[in-house]
KEKE-567758 format. One record per residue (C-alpha): residue number from 0; x, y negated, z. Coordinates in Angstrom, 3 decimals. Example, Ala and Ser with C-alpha at 12.3 -4.5 7.8 and 13.67 -1.06 7.14 Angstrom:
# KEKE-567758
{num 0&px 12.300&py 4.500&pz 7.800}
{num 1&px 13.670&py 1.060&pz 7.140}
# end
This chain:
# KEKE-567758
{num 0&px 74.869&py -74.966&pz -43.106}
{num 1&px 72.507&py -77.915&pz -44.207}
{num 2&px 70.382&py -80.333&pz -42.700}
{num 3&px 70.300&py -80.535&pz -38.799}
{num 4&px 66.660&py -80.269&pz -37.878}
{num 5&px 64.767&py -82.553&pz -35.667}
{num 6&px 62.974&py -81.850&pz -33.079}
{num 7&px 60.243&py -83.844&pz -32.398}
{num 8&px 60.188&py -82.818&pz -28.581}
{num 9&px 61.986&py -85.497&pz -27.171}
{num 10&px 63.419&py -85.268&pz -23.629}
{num 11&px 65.009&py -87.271&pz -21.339}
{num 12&px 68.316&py -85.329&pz -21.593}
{num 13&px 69.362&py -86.596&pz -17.974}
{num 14&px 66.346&py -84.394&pz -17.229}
{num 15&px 68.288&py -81.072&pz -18.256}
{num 16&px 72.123&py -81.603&pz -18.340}
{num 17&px 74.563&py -82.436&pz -15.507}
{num 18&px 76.440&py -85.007&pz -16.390}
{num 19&px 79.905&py -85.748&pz -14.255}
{num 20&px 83.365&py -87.848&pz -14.613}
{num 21&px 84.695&py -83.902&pz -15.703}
{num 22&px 82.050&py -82.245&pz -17.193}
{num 23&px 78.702&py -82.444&pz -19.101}
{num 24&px 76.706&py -79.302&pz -18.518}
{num 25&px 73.736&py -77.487&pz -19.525}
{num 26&px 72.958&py -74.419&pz -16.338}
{num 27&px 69.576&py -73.483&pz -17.615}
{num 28&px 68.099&py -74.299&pz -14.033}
{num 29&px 66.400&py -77.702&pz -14.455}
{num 30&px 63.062&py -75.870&pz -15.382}
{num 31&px 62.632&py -78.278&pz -18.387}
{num 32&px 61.658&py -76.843&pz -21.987}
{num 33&px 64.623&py -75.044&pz -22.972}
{num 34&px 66.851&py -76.960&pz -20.683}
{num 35&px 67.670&py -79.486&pz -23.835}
{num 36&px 68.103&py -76.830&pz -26.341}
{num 37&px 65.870&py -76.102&pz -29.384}
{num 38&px 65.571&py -72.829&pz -31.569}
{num 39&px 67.403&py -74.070&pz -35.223}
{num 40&px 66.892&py -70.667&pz -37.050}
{num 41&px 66.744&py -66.980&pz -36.682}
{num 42&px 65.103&py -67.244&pz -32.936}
{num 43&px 63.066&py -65.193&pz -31.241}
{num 44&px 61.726&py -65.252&pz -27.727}
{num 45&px 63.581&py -67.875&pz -26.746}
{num 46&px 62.854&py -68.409&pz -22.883}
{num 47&px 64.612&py -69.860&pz -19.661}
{num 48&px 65.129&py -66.897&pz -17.372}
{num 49&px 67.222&py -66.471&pz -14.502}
{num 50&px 69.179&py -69.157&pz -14.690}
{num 51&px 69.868&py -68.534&pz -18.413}
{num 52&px 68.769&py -69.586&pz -21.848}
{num 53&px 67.664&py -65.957&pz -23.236}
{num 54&px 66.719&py -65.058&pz -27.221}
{num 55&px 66.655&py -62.191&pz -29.418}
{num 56&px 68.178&py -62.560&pz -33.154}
{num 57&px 65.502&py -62.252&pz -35.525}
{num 58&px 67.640&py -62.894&pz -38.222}
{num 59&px 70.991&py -63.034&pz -39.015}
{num 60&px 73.439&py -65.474&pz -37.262}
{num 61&px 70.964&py -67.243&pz -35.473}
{num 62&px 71.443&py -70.889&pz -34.478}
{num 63&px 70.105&py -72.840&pz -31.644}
{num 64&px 70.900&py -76.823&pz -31.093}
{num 65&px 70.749&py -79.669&pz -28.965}
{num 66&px 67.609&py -81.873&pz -28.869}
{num 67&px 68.139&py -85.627&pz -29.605}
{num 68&px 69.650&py -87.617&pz -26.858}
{num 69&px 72.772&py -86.075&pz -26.681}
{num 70&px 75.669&py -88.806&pz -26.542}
{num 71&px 79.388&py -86.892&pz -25.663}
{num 72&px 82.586&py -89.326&pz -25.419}
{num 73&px 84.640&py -87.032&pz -27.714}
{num 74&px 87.857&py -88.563&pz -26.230}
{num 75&px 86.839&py -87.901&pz -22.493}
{num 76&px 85.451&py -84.301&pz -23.026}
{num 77&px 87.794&py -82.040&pz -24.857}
{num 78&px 86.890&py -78.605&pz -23.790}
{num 79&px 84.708&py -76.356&pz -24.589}
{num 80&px 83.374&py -73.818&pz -22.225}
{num 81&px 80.309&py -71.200&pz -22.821}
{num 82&px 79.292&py -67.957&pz -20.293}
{num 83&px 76.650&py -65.504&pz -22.078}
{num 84&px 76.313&py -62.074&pz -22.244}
{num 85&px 76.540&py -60.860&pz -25.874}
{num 86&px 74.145&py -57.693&pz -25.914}
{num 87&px 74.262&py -57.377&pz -29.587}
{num 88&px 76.494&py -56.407&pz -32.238}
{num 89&px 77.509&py -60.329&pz -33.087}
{num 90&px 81.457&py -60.708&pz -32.999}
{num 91&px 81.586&py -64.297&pz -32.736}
{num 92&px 80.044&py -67.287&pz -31.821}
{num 93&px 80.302&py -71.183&pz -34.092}
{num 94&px 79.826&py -74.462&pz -32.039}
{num 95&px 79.204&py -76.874&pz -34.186}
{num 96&px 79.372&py -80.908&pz -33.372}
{num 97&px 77.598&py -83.393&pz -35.050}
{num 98&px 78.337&py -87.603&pz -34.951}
{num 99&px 75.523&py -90.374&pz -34.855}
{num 100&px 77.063&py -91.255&pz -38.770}
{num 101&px 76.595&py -87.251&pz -39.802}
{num 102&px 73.304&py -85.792&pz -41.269}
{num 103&px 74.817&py -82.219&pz -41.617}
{num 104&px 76.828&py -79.354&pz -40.311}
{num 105&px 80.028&py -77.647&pz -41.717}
{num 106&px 82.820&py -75.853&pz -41.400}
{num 107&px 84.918&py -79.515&pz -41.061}
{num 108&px 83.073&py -80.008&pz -37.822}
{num 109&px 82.717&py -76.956&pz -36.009}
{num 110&px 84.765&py -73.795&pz -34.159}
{num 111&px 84.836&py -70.304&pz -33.844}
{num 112&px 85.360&py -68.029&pz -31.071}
{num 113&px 85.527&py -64.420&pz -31.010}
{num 114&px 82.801&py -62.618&pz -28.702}
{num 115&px 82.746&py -59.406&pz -27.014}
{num 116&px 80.333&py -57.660&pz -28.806}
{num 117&px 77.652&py -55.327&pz -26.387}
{num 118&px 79.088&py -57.387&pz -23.548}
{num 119&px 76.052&py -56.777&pz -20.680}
{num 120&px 78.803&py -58.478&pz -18.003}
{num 121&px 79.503&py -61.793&pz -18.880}
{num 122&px 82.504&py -63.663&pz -20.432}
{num 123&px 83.678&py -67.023&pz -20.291}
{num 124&px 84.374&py -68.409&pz -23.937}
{num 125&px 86.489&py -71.737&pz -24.110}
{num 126&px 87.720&py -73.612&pz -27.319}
{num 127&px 90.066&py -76.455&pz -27.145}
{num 128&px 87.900&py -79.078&pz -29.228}
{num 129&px 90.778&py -81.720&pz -28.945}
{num 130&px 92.030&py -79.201&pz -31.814}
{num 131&px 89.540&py -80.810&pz -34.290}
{num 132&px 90.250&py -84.470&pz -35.779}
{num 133&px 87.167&py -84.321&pz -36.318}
{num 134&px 86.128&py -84.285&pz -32.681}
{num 135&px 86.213&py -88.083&pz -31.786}
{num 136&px 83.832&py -90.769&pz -31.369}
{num 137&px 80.134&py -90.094&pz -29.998}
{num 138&px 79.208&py -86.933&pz -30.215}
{num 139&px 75.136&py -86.433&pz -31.363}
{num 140&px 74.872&py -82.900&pz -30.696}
{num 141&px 75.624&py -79.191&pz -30.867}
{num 142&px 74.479&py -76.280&pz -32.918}
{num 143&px 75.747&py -72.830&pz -31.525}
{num 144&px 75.652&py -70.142&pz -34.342}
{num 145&px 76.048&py -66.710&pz -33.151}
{num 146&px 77.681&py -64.975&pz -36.599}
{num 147&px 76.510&py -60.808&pz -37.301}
{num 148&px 74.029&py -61.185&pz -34.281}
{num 149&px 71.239&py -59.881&pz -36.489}
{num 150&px 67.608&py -59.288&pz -35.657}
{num 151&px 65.608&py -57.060&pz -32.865}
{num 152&px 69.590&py -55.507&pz -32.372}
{num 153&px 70.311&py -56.258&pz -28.741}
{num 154&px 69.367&py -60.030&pz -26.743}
{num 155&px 72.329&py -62.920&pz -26.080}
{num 156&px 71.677&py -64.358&pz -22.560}
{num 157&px 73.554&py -67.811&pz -22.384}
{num 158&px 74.378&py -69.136&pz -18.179}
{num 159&px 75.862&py -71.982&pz -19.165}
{num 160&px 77.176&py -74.448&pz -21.737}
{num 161&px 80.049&py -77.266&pz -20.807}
{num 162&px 82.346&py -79.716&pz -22.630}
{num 163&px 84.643&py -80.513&pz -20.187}
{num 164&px 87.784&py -82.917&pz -19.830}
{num 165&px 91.009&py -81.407&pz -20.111}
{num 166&px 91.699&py -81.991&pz -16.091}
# end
């Protein structure tokens, strides 16, 4: 994938996820630029609404990521759980994890889930990321890829992102 870019809009990311003993969570209701989430590539319109991080492909697969400041306990949060509506023809979705030692992205690090494609209700994805042995340490961020999304075809809608523990 290449080179994880940097933003340099720093945040506080207190500011825009909840953090808990269970759960770190981004809801898309803190009213903060993009809720701690940054267009990577292949973005368009990208806009808080609702309650939920909205874009339109302009490209294919397009990517967005975490701003700096992210810092997950890989051993305390092992699940991965994303609700978005999938209003294009996209068929799946790759979360990919980056570590304070990593400069890129790849296949190594990384999941994929299958998505409901022209899916205007809602679904709850979840990945087991305990799955990976490469999921350990401190976590730096997350790039979500949504793979055959492809541009002005259709908007993905995302309510929430959460790595969760496995209780």
């Amino acid at each position: 994938l290449g080179d994880i870019i940097e933003t340099d809009d720093r945040m506080d990311m207190e500011s825009c996820v909840d953090v808990t003993d269970y759960s770190y969570t981004w809801n898309f209701n803190k009213n903060t630029k993009f809720d701690g989430f940054a267009p990577s590539k292949h973005i368009a319109d990208l806009e808080i609404s609702g309650g939920e991080l909205c874009f339109r492909p302009s490209g294919n697969s397009p990517m967005i990521q975490t701003r700096k400041g992210v810092s997950i306990d890989a051993d305390k949060y092992t699940r991965l759980l994303v609700q978005l509506k999938n209003n294009t023809a996209g068929g799946y979705m790759k979360m990919y994890f980056y570590k304070n030692s990593d400069d890129v992205v790849d296949g190594n690090n990384g999941y994929e889930v299958e998505l409901k494609p022209f899916d205007s209700a809602g679904t709850l994805y979840t990945a087991d990321l305990s799955q990976n042995p490469e999921w350990a340490g401190n976590i730096k961020g997350l790039l979500l890829e949504f793979a055959g999304a492809q541009g002005d075809r259709g908007a993905i809608r995302i309510d929430s992102v959460s790595i969760e523990t496995s209780q």
